[in-house]
ChimeraX commands (.cxc) that place a marker at each C-alpha (Angstrom):
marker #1 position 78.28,188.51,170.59 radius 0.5
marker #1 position 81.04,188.89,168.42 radius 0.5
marker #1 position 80.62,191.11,164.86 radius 0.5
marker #1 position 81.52,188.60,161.99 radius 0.5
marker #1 position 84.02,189.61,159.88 radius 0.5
marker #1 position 85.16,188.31,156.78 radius 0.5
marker #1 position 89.02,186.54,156.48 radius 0.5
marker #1 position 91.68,189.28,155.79 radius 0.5
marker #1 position 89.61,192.46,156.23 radius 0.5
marker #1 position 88.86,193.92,152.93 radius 0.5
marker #1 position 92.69,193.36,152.21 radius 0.5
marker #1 position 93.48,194.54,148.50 radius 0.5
marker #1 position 96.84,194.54,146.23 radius 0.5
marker #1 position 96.87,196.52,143.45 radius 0.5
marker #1 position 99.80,197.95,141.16 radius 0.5
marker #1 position 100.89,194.41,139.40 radius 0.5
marker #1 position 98.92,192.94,136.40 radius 0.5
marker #1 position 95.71,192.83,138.18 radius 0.5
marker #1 position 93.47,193.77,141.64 radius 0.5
marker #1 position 93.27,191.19,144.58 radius 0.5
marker #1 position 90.87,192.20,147.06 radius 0.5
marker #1 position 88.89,190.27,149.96 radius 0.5
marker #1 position 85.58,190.61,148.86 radius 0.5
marker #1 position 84.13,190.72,152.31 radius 0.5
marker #1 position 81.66,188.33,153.80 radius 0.5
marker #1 position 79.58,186.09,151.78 radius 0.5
marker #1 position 76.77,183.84,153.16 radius 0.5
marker #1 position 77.40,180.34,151.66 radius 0.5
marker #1 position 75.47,177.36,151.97 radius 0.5
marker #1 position 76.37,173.55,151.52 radius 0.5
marker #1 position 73.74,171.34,150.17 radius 0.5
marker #1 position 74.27,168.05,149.32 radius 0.5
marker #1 position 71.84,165.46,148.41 radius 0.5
marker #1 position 70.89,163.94,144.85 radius 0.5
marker #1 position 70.72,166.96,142.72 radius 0.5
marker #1 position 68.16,165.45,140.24 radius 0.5
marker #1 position 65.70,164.81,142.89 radius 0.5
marker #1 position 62.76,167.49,141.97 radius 0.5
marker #1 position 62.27,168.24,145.68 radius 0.5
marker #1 position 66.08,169.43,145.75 radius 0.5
marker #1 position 65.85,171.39,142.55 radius 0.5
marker #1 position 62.83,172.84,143.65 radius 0.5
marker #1 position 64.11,173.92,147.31 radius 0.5
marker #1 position 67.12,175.67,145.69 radius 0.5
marker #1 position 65.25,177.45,143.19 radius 0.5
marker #1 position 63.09,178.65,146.58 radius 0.5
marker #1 position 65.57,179.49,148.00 radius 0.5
marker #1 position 67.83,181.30,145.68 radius 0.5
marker #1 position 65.92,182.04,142.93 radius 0.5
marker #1 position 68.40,180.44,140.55 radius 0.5
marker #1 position 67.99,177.41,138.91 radius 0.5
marker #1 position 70.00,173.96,139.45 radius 0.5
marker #1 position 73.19,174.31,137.28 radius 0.5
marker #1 position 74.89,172.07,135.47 radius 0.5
marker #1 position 78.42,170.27,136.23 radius 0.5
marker #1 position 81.60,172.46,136.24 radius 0.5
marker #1 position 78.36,175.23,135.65 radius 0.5
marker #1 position 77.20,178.42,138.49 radius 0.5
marker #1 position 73.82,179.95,137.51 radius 0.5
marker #1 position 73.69,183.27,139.13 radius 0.5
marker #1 position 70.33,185.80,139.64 radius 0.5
marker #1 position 70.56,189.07,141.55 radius 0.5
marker #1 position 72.56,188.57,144.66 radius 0.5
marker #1 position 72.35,184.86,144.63 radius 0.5
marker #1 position 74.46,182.12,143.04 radius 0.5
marker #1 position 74.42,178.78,142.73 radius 0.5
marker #1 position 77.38,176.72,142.02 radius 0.5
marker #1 position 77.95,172.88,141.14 radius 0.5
marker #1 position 80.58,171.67,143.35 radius 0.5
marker #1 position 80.06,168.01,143.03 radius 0.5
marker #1 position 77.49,164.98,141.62 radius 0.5
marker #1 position 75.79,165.07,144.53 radius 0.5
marker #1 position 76.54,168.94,145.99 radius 0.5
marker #1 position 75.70,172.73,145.33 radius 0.5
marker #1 position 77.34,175.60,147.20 radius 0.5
marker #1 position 74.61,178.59,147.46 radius 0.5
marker #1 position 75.95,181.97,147.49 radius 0.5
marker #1 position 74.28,185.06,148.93 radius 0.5
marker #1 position 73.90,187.76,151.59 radius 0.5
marker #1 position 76.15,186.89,154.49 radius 0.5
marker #1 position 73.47,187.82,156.77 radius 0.5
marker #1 position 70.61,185.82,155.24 radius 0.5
marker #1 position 72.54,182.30,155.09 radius 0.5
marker #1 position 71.15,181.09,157.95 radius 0.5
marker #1 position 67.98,181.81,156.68 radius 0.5
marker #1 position 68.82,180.17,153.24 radius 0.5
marker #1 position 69.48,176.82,155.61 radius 0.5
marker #1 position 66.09,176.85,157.61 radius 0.5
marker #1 position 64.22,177.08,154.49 radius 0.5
marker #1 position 66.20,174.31,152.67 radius 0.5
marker #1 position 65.54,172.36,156.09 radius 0.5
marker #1 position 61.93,172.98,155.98 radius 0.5
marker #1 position 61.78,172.35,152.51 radius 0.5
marker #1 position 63.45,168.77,152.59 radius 0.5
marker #1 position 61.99,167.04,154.77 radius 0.5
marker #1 position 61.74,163.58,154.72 radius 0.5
marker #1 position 64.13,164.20,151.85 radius 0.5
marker #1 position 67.74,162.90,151.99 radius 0.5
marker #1 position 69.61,165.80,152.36 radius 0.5
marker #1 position 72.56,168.23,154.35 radius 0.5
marker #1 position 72.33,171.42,154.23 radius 0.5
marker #1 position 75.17,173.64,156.48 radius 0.5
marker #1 position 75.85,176.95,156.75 radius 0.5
marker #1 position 79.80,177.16,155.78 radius 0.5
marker #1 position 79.45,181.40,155.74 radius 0.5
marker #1 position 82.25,181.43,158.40 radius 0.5
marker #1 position 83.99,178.85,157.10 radius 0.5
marker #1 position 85.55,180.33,153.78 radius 0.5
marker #1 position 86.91,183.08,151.85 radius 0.5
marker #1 position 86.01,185.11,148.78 radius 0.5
marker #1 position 88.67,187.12,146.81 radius 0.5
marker #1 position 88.00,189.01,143.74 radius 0.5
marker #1 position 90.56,189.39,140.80 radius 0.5
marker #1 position 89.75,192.37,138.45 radius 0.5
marker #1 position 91.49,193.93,135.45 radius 0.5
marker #1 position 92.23,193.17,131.84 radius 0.5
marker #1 position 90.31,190.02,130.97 radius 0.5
marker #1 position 93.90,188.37,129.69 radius 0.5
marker #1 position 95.55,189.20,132.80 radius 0.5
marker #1 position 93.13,188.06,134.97 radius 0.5
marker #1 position 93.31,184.70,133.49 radius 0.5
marker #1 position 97.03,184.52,133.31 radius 0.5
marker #1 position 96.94,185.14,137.06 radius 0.5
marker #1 position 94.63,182.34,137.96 radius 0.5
marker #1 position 96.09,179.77,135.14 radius 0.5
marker #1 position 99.62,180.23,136.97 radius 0.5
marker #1 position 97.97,178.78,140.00 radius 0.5
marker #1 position 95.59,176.48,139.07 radius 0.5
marker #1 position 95.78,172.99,136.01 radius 0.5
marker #1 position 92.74,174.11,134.74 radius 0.5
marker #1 position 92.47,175.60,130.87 radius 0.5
marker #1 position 91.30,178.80,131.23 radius 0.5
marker #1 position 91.51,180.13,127.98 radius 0.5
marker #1 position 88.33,182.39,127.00 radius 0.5
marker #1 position 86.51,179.66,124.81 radius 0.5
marker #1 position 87.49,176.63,127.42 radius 0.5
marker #1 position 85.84,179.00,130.42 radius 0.5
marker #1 position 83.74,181.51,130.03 radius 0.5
marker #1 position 80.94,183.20,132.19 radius 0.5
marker #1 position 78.80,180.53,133.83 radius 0.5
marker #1 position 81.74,178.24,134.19 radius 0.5
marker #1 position 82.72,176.82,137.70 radius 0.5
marker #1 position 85.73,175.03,138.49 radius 0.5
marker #1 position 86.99,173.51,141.52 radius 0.5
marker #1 position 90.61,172.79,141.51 radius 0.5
marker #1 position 93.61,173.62,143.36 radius 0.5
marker #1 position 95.48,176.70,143.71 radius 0.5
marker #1 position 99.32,175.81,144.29 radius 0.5
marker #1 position 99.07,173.63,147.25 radius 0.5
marker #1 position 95.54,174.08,148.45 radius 0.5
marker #1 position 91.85,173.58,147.45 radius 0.5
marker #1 position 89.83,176.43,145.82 radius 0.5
marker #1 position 87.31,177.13,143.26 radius 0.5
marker #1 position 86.73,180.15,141.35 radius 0.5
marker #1 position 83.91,181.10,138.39 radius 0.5
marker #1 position 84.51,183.93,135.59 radius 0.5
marker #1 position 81.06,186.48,135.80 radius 0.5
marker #1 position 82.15,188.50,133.76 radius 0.5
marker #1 position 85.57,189.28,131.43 radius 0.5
marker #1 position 87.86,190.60,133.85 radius 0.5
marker #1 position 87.17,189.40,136.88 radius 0.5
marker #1 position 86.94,186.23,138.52 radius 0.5
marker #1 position 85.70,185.04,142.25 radius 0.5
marker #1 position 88.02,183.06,144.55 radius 0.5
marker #1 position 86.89,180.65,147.04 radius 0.5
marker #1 position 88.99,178.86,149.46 radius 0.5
marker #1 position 88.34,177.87,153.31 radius 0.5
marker #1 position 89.10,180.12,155.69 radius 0.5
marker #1 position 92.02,178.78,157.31 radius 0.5
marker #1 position 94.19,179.27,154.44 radius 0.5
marker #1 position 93.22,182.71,153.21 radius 0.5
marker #1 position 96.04,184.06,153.96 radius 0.5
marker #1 position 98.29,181.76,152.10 radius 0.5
marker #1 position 95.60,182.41,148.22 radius 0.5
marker #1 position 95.81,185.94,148.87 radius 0.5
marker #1 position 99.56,186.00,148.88 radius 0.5
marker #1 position 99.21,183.32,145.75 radius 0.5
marker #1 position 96.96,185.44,143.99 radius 0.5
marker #1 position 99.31,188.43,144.63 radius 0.5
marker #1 position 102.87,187.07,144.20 radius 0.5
marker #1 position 101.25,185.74,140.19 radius 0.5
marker #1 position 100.33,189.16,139.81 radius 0.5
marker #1 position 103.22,190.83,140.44 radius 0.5
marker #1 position 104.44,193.58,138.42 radius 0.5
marker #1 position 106.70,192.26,135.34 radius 0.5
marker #1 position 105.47,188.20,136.05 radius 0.5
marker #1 position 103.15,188.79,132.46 radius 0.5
marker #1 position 103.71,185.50,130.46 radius 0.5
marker #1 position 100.98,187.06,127.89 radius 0.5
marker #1 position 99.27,183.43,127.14 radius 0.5
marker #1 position 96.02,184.82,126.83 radius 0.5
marker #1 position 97.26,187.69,124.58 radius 0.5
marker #1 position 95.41,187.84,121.20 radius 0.5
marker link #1:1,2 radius 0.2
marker link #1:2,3 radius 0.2
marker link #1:3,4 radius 0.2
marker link #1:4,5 radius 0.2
marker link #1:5,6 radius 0.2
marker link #1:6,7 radius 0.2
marker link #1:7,8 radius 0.2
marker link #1:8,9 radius 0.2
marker link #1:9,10 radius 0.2
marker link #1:10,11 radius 0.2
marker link #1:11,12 radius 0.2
marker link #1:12,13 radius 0.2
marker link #1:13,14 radius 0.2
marker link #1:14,15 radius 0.2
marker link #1:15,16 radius 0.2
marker link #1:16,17 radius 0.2
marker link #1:17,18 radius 0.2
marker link #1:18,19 radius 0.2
marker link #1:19,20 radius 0.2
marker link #1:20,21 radius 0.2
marker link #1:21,22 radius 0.2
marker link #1:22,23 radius 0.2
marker link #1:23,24 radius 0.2
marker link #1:24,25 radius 0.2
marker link #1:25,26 radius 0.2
marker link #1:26,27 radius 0.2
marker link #1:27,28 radius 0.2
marker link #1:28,29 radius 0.2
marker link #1:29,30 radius 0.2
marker link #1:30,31 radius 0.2
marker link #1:31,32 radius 0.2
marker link #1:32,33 radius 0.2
marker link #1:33,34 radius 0.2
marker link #1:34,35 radius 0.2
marker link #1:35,36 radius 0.2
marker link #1:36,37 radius 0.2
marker link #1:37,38 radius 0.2
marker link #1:38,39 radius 0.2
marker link #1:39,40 radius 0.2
marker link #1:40,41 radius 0.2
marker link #1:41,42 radius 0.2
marker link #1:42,43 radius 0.2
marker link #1:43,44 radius 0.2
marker link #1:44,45 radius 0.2
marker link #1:45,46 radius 0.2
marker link #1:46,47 radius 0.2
marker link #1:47,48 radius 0.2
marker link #1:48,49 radius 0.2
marker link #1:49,50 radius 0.2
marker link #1:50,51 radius 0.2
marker link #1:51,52 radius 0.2
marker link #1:52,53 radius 0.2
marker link #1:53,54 radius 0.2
marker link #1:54,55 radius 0.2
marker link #1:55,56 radius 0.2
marker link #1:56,57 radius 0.2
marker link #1:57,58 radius 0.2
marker link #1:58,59 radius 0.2
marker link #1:59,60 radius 0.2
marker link #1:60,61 radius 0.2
marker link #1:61,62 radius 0.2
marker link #1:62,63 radius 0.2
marker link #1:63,64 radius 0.2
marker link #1:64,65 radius 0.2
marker link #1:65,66 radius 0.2
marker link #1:66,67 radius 0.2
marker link #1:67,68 radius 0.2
marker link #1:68,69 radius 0.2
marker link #1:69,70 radius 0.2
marker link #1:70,71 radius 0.2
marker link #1:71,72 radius 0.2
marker link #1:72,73 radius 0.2
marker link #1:73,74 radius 0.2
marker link #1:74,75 radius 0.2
marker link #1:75,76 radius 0.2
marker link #1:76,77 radius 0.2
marker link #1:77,78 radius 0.2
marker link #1:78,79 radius 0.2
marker link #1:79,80 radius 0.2
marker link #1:80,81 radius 0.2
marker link #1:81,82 radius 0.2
marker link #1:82,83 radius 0.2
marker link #1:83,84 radius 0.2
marker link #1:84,85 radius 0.2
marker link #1:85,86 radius 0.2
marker link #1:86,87 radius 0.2
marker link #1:87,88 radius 0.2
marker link #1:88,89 radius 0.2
marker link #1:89,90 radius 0.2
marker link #1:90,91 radius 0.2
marker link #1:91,92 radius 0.2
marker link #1:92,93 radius 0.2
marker link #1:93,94 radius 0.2
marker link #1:94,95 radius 0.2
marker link #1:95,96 radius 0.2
marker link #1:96,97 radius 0.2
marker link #1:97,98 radius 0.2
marker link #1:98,99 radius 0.2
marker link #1:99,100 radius 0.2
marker link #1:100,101 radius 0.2
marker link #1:101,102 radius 0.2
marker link #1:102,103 radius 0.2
marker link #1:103,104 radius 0.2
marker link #1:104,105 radius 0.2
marker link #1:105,106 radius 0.2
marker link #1:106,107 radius 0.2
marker link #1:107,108 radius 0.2
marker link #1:108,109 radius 0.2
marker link #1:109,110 radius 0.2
marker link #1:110,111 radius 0.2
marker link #1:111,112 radius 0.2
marker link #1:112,113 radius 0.2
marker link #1:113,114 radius 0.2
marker link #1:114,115 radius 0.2
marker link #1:115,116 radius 0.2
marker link #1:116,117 radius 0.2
marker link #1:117,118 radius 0.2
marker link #1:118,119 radius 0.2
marker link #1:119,120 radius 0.2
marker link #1:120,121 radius 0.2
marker link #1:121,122 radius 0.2
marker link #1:122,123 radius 0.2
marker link #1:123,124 radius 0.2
marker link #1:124,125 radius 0.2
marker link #1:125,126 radius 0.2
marker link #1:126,127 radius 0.2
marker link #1:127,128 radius 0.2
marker link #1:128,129 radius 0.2
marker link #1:129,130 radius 0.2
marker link #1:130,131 radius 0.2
marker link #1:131,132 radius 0.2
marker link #1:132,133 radius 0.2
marker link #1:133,134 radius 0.2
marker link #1:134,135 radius 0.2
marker link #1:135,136 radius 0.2
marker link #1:136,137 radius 0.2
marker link #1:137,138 radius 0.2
marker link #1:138,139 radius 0.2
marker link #1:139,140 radius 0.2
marker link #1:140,141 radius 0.2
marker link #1:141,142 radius 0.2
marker link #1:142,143 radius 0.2
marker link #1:143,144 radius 0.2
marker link #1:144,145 radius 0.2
marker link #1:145,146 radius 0.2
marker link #1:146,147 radius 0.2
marker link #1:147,148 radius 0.2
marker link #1:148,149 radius 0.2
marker link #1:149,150 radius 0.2
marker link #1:150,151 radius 0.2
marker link #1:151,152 radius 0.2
marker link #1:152,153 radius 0.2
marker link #1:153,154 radius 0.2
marker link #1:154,155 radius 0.2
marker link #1:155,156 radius 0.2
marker link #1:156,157 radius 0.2
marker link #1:157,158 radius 0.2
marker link #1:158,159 radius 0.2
marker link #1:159,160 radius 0.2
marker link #1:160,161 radius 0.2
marker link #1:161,162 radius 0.2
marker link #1:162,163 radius 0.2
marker link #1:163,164 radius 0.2
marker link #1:164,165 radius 0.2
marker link #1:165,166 radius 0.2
marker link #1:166,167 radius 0.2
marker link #1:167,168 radius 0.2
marker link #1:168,169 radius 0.2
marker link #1:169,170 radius 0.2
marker link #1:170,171 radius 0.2
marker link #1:171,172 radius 0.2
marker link #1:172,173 radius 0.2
marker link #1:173,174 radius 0.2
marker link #1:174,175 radius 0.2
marker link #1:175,176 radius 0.2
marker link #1:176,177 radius 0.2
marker link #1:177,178 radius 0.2
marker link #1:178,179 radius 0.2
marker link #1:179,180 radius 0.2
marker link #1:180,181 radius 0.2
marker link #1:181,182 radius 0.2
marker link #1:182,183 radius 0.2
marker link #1:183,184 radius 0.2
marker link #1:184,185 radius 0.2
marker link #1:185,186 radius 0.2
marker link #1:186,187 radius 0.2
marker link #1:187,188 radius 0.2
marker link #1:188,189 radius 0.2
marker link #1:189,190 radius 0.2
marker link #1:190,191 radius 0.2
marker link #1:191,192 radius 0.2
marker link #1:192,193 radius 0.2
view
């Protein structure tokens, strides 16, 4: 059996406004189903520990993350190597109880963007037609969008850094996005106060 591995190899860029790096694998878990059914809400707080968030919204506890990707779906976040696990008990959970729940793990990438809180939203706001100005999208935000030509979504934890999503097959292609808007002497200074 084959060692899983995440897309680009812990591939990092640094030396321009900010630091792209792979951030390795991630376990990731579809669910979709009606989100204000208790017995959903319920499931993913068992199996996450974080509550239901809100729309556009990612709660986060510990390791674990929950984010709203649409009305009627939730991408869990967590250990790589427990996302199969995160599935069975959502499975066992929902029973009888409209639901999907996939493992996507393999299926997508996670980048992380780190340095000065300004930069790090100039880098992202270049890619994507979302307002990411600190008091449009803070920590606990979520956004999926596109970046340039493809779909992604990405979430602030903290100031200076946000988490990249995007599938798999064009990793590649957001890393070299995420790099090219960073490049040295590309500063707009939007976000500048």
């Amino acid at each position: 059996m084959s060692e899983a591995a995440s897309a680009l190899s812990g591939a990092a860029y640094e030396g321009g406004l900010v630091r792209v790096a792979d951030a390795g694998l991630q376990g990731m878990v579809t669910l979709r189903g009606d989100l204000e059914a208790e017995a959903i809400r319920a499931a993913v707080r068992e199996a996450s520990g974080c509550d239901m968030p809100g729309q556009r919204a990612i709660t986060a506890e510990g390791d674990a993350a929950v984010a709203w990707m649409a009305p009627d779906e939730v991408l869990i976040m967590g250990p790589h190597a427990r996302a199969g696990d995160t599935c069975a008990a959502l499975e066992a959970a929902l029973q009888g109880q409209h639901h999907l729940a996939v493992n996507v793990s393999d299926a997508r990438a996670l980048f992380t963007v780190t340095g000065e809180d300004a930069a790090v939203r100039e880098v992202l706001a270049k890619l994507a037609p979302v307002d990411l100005s600190p008091g449009a999208f803070g920590p606990g935000d979520f956004r999926r969008s596109r970046l340039a030509q493809v779909p992604g979504a990405f979430w602030t934890p903290q100031a200076g850094v946000m988490r990249v999503i995007c599938f798999r097959s064009v990793a590649q292609y957001v890393f070299d996005l995420l790099c090219t808007s960073a490049a040295p002497g590309s500063r707009v200074g939007y976000f500048d106060t």
